[in-house]
C-alpha positions as a LaTeX table, in Angstrom:
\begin{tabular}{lrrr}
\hline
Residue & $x$ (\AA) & $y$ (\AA) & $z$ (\AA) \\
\hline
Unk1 & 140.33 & 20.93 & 157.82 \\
Unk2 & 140.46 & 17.92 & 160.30 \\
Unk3 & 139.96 & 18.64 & 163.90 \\
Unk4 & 142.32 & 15.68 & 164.08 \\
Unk5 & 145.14 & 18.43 & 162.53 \\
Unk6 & 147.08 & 20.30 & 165.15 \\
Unk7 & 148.07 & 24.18 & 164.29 \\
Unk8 & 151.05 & 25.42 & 165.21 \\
Unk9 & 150.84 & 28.06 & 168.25 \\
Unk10 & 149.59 & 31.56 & 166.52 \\
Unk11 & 151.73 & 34.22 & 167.97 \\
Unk12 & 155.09 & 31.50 & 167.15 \\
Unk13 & 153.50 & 32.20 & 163.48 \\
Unk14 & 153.19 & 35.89 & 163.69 \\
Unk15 & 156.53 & 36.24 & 165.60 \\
Unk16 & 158.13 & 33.67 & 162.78 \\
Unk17 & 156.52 & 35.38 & 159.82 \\
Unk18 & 157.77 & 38.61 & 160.94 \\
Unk19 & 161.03 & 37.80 & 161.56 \\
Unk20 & 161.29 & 36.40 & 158.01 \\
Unk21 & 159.99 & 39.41 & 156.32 \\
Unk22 & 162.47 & 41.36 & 158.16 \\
Unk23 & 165.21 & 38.78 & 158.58 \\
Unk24 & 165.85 & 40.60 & 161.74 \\
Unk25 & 164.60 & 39.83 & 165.30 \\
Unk26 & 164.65 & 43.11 & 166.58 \\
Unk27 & 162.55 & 44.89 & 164.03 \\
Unk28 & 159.82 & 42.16 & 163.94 \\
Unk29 & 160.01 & 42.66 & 167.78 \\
Unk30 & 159.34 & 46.19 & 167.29 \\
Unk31 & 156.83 & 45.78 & 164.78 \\
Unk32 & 154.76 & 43.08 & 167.17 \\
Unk33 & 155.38 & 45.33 & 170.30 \\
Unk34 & 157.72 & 42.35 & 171.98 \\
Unk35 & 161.09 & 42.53 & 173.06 \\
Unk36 & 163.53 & 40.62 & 170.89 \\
Unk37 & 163.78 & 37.78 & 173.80 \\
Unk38 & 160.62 & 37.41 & 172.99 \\
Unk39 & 160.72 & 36.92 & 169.53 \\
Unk40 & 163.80 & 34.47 & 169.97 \\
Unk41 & 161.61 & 32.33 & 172.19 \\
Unk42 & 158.34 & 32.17 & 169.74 \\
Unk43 & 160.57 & 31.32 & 166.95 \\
Unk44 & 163.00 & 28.91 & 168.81 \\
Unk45 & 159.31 & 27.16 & 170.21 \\
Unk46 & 158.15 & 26.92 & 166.57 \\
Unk47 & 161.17 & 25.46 & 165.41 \\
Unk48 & 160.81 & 22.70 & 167.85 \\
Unk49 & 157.69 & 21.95 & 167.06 \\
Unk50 & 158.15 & 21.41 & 163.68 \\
Unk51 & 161.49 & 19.89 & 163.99 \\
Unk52 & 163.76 & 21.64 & 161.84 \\
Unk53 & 165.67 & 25.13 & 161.70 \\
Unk54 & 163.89 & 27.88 & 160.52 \\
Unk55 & 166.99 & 30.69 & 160.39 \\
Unk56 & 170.70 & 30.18 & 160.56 \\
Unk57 & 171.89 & 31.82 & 163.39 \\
Unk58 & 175.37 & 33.89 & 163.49 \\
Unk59 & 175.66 & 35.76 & 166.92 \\
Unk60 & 172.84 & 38.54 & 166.26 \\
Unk61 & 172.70 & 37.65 & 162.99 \\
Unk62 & 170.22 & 35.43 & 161.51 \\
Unk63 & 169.38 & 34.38 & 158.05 \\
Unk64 & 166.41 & 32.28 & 157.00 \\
Unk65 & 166.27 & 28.76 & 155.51 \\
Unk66 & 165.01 & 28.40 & 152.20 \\
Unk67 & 162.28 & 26.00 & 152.98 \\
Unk68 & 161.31 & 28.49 & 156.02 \\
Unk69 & 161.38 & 31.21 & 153.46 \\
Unk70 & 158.07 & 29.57 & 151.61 \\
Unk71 & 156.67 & 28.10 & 154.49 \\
Unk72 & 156.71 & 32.57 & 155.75 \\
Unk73 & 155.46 & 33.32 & 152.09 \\
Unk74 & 152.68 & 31.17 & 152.58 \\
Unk75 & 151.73 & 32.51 & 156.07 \\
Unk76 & 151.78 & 36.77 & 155.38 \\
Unk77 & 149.55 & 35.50 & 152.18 \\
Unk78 & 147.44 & 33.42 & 155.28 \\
Unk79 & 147.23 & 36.33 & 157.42 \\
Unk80 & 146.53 & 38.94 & 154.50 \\
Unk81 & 143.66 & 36.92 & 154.13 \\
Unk82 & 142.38 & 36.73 & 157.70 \\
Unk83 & 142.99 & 40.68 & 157.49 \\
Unk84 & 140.75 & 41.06 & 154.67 \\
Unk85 & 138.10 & 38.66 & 156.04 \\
Unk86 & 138.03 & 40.64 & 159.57 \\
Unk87 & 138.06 & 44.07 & 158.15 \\
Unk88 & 134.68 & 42.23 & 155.89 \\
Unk89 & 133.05 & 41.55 & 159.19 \\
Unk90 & 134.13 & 44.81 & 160.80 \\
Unk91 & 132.17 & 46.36 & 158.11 \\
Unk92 & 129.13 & 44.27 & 158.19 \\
Unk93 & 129.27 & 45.16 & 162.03 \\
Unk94 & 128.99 & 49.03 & 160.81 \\
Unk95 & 127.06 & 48.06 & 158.14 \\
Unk96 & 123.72 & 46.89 & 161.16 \\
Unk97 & 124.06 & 49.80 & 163.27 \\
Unk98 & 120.93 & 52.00 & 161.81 \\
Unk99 & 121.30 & 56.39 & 162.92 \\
Unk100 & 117.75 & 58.28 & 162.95 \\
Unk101 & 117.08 & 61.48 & 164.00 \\
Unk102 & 113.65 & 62.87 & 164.60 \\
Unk103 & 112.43 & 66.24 & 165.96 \\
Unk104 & 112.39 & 65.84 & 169.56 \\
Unk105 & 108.57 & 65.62 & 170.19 \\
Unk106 & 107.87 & 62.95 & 167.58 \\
Unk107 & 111.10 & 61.14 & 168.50 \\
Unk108 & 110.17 & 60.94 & 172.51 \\
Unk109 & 106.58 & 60.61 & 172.54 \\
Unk110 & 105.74 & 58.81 & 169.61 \\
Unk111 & 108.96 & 56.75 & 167.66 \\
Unk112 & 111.11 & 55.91 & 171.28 \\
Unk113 & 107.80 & 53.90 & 172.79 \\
Unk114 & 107.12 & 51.96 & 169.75 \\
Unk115 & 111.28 & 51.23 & 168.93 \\
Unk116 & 111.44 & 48.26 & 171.18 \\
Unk117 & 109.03 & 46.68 & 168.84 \\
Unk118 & 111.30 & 46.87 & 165.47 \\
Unk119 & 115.13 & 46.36 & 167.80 \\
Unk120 & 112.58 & 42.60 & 168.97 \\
Unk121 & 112.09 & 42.33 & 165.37 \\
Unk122 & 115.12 & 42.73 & 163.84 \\
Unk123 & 117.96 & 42.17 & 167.03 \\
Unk124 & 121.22 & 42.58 & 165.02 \\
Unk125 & 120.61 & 46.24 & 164.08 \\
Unk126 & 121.87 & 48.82 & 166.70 \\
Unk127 & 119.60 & 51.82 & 166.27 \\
Unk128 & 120.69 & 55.17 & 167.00 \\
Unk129 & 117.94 & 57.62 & 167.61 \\
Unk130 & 119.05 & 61.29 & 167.78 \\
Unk131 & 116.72 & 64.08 & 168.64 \\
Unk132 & 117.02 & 67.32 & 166.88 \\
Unk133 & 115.35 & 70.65 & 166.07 \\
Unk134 & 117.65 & 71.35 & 163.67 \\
Unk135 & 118.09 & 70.44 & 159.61 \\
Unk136 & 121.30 & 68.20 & 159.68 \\
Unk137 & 122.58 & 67.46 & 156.35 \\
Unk138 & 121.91 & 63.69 & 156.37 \\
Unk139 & 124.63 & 62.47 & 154.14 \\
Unk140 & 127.45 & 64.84 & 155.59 \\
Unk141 & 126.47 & 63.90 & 159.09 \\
Unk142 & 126.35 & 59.77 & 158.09 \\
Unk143 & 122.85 & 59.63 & 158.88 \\
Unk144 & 120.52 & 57.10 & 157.23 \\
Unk145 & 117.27 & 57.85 & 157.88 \\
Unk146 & 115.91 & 61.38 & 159.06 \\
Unk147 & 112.05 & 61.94 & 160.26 \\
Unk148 & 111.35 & 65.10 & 159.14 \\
Unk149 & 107.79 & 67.39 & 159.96 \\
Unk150 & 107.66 & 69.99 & 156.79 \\
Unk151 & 105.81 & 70.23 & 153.49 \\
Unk152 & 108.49 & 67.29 & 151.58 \\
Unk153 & 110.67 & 69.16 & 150.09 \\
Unk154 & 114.24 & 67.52 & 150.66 \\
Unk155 & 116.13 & 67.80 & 147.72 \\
Unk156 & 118.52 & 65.23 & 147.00 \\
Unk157 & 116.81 & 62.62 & 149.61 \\
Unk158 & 114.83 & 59.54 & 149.07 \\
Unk159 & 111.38 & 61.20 & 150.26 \\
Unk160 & 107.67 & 59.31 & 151.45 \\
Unk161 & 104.96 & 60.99 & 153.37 \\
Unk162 & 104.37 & 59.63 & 156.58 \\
Unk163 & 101.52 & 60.95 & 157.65 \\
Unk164 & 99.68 & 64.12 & 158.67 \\
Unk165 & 98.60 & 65.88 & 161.95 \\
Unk166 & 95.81 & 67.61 & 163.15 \\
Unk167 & 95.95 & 70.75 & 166.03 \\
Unk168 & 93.41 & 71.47 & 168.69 \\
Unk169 & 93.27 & 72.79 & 172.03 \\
Unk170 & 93.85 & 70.59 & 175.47 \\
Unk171 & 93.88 & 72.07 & 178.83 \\
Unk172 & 94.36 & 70.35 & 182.58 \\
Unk173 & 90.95 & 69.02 & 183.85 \\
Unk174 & 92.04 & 71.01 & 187.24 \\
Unk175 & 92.72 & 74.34 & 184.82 \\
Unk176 & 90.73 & 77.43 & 187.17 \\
Unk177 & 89.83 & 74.58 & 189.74 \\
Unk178 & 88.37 & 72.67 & 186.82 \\
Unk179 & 86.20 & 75.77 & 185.46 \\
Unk180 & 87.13 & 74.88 & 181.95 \\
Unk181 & 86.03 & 76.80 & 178.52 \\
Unk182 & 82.96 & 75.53 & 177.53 \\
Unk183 & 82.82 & 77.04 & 174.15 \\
Unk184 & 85.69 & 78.61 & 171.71 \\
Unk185 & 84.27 & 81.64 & 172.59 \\
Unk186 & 85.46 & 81.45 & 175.77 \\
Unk187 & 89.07 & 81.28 & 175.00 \\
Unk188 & 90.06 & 85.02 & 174.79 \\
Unk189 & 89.48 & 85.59 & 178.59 \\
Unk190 & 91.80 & 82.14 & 178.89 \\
Unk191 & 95.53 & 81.66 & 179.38 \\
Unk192 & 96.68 & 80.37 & 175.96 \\
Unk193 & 100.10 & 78.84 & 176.11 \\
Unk194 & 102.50 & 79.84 & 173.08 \\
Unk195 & 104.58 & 77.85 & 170.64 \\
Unk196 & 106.21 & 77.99 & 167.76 \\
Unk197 & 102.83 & 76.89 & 166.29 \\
Unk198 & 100.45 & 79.75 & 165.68 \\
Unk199 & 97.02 & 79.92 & 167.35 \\
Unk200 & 95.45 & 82.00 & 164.31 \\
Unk201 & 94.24 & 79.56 & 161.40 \\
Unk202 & 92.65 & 77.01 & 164.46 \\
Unk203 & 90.97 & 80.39 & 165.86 \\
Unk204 & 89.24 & 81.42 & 162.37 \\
Unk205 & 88.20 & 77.77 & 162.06 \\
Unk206 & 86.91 & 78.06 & 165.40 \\
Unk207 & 85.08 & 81.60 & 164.46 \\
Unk208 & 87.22 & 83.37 & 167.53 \\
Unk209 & 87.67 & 86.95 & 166.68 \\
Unk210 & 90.88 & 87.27 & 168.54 \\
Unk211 & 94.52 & 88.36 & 167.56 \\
Unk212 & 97.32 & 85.62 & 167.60 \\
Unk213 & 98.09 & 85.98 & 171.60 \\
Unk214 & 101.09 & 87.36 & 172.25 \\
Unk215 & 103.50 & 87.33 & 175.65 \\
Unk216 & 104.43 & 84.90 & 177.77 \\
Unk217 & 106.67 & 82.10 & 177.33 \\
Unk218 & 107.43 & 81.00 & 173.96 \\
Unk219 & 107.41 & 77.38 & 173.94 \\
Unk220 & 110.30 & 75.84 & 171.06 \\
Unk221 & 110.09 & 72.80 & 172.56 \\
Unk222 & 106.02 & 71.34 & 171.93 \\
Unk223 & 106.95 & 68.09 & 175.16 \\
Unk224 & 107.73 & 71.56 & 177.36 \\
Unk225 & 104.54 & 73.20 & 176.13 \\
Unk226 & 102.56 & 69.78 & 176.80 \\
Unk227 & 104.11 & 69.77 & 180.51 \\
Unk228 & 103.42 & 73.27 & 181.13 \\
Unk229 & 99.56 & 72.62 & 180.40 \\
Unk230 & 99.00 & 69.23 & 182.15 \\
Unk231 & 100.18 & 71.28 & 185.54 \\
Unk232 & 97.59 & 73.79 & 184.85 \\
Unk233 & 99.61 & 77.00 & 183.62 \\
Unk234 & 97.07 & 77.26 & 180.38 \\
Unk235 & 95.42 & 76.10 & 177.10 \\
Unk236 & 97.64 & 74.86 & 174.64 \\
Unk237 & 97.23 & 74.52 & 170.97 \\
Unk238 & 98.81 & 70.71 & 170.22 \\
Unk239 & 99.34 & 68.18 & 167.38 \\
Unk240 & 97.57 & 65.09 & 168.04 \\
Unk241 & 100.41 & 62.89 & 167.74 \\
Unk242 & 102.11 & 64.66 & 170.55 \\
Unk243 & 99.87 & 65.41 & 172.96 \\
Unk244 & 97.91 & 61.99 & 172.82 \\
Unk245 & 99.71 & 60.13 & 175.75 \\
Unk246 & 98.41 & 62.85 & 177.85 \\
Unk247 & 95.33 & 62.82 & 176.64 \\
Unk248 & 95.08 & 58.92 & 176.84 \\
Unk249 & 96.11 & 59.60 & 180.68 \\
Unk250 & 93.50 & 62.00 & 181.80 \\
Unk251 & 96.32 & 64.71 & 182.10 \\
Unk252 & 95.01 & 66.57 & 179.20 \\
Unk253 & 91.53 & 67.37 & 178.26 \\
Unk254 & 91.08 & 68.08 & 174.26 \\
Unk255 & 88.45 & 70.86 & 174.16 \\
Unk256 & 86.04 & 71.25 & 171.68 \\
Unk257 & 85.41 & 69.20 & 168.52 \\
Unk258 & 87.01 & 71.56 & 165.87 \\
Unk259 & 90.51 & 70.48 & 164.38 \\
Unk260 & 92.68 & 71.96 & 162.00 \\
Unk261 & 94.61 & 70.01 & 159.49 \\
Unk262 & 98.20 & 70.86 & 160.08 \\
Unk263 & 100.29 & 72.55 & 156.91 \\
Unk264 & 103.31 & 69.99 & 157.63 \\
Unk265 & 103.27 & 66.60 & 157.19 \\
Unk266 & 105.75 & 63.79 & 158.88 \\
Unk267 & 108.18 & 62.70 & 156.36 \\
Unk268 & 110.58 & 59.64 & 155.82 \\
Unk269 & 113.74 & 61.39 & 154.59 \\
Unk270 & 117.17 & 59.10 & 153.36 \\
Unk271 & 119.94 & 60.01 & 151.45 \\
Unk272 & 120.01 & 58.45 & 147.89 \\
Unk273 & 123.13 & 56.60 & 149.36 \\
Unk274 & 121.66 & 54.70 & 152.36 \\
Unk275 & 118.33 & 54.37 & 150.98 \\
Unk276 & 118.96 & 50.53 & 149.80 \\
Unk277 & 120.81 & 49.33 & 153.06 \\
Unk278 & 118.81 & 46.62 & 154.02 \\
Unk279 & 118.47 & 47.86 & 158.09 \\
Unk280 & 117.39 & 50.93 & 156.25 \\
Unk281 & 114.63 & 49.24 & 154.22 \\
Unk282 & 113.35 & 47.00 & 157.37 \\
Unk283 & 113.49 & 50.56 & 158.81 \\
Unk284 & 110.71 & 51.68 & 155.99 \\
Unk285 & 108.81 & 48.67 & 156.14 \\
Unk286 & 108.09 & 48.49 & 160.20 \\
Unk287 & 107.79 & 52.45 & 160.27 \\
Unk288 & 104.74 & 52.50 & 157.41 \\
Unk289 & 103.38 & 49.43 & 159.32 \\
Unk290 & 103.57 & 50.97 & 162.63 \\
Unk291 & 101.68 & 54.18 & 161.23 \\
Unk292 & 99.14 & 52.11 & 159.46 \\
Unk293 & 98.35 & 50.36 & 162.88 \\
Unk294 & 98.28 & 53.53 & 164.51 \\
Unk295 & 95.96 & 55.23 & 162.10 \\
Unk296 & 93.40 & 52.53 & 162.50 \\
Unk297 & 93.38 & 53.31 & 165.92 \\
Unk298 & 92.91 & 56.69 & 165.70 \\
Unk299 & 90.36 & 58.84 & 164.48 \\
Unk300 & 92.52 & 62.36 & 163.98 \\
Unk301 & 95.05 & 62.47 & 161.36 \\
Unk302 & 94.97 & 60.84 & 158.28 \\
\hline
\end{tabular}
């Protein structure tokens, strides 16, 4: 269309092409949520500017023109159109906004740091990140991409194996005034802080003849059971991926050089449904690259 070419008003449209339908002022007034002066005016404005009659008026009564009649045809077809095109870009809106959830460790301490990275990367995707212990039900709960820790068995879901972990034991350097263990054998005369992670299969590896500890605070929560050993309360058993900020830091000390494979693994979970979506697949792509990077940096898990 020209610029040169001069629309009529918009609402003097609506107002018109409701009227017409209804071939009554006050129900297209009700309709738009005017007053029926109002609709009067738009339609009496419109009519002016396109110098001709568009109804017949008879007191309250009104009844449209023939030529009128096409010319309101041809707009609710217009505006059916400009419906369907914004509901289109409504949906592409929904369409870039991207929902994760992650068990809280790996979602705080290792996916939030690096997620500034993939939003630079790819700016028109919103990204949700939810934090949860529990096992949502993807689909049902319209989530598109779950990071899960378990042995890969989603059924139903677009699975890949992230990567593994690795446990071993970290303690404050200022643990007993900074009289730390020297030796695994040490560690049964040690406070040993408790999760939902057993100490037993990194003990036998270890050759500690010791009983799983028991007692204490049981830690759900492995960021609580990090905090609770950088400010000295004990020895922790922790996953490297978790505890490696600390580490990094000087908070944390890792003891000893033994590690024990853990029996989980970190997975990238989708249902079948949202595995496609592009944000979804950029997702994929910049989470295996990330890992990759981060693998060659490290020298624990695999």
């Amino acid at each position: 269309m020209s610029a040169s070419r001069r629309l009529p008003n918009f609402s003097a449209l609506r107002a018109f092409e409701a009227a017409a339908r209804h071939e009554n002022f006050s129900r297209a007034a009700e309709e738009l949520h005017l007053t029926h002066g109002a609709i009067s005016h738009q339609v009496r404005a419109l009519e002016e500017e396109l110098g001709r009659p568009l109804f017949i008026r008879n007191g309250r009564q009104v009844k449209i023109t023939s030529d009128a009649l096409k010319f309101a045809q041809f707009l609710g077809k217009s505006f059916a159109d400009i419906a369907v095109a914004a509901d289109a870009m409504r949906a592409a809106s929904v369409n870039q906004r991207l929902t994760v959830t992650s068990i809280p460790s790996f979602a705080a301490r290792w996916l939030a740091p690096r997620l500034g990275r993939f939003i630079d990367l790819h700016p028109d995707i919103e990204v949700v990140l939810q934090s949860s212990g529990q096992l949502q039900d993807l689909a049902r709960d319209g989530i598109d991409v779950g990071i899960r820790f378990g042995r890969g068995n989603y059924p139903g879901m677009v699975v890949e194996r992230l990567m593994g972990d690795v446990y071993y034991p970290v303690v404050s350097p200022h643990y007993r005034d900074g009289h730390l263990p020297a030796t695994p054998q040490h560690l049964p005369r040690q406070t040993l802080l408790r999760s939902v992670e057993p100490w037993s299969p990194w003990l036998r590896a270890a050759g500690v003849d010791m009983a799983e500890p028991s007692g204490g605070v049981m830690f759900e929560d492995l960021s609580m059971l990090i905090r609770s050993a950088a400010d000295g309360n004990g020895v922790a058993l922790v996953r490297h991926v978790v505890a490696m900020q600390e580490i990094a830091s000087g908070q944390l000390v890792r003891l000893f050089d033994i590690a024990t494979p853990c029996p989980d693994e970190y997975f990238f979970v989708a249902p079948a449904a949202s595995a496609g979506r592009p944000q979804v697949v950029a997702f994929r792509n910049w989470l295996l690259e990330e890992i990759a990077a981060f693998q060659r940096q490290q020298h624990g898990p695999t």
